[in-house]
C-alpha angles and dihedrals in degrees: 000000000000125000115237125218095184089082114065095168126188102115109242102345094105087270125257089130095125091233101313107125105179091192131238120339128235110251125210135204117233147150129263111243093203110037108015107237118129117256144188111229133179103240131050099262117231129235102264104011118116110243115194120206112225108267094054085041093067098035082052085040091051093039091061093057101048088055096046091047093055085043092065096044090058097046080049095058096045090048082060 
């Protein structure tokens, strides 16, 4: 049996799933910590846990690494 790379399966997780395709997920409605508007999001959020929508999830997301790339740099410059 050959293995086929043509199917990358995983729905629409940007594939790689080696064929497993777990269907649609349940949305659910929530609220955006950061900036207010209301969301769907793929998990049942929790009382008193923050919830992003998509849009402040990515800014925070490439904020962090940012952050943890200049981080680096600098422990670079003082190692040397």
């Amino acid at each position: 049996m050959a293995f086929d790379r043509g199917r990358g399966g995983g729905g629409n997780r940007g594939g790689g799933g080696f064929g497993r395709n777990f269907g649609p997920r349940e949305m659910h409605k929530a609220t955006c910590s950061n900036c207010g508007n209301e969301c769907e999001v793929p998990f049942k959020p929790a009382d008193g846990r923050p919830v992003y929508c998509r849009d402040c999830w990515q800014s925070m997301r490439n904020q962090q690494q940012w952050t943890y790339r200049n981080n680096i740099i600098e422990i670079f410059k003082v190692s040397f």
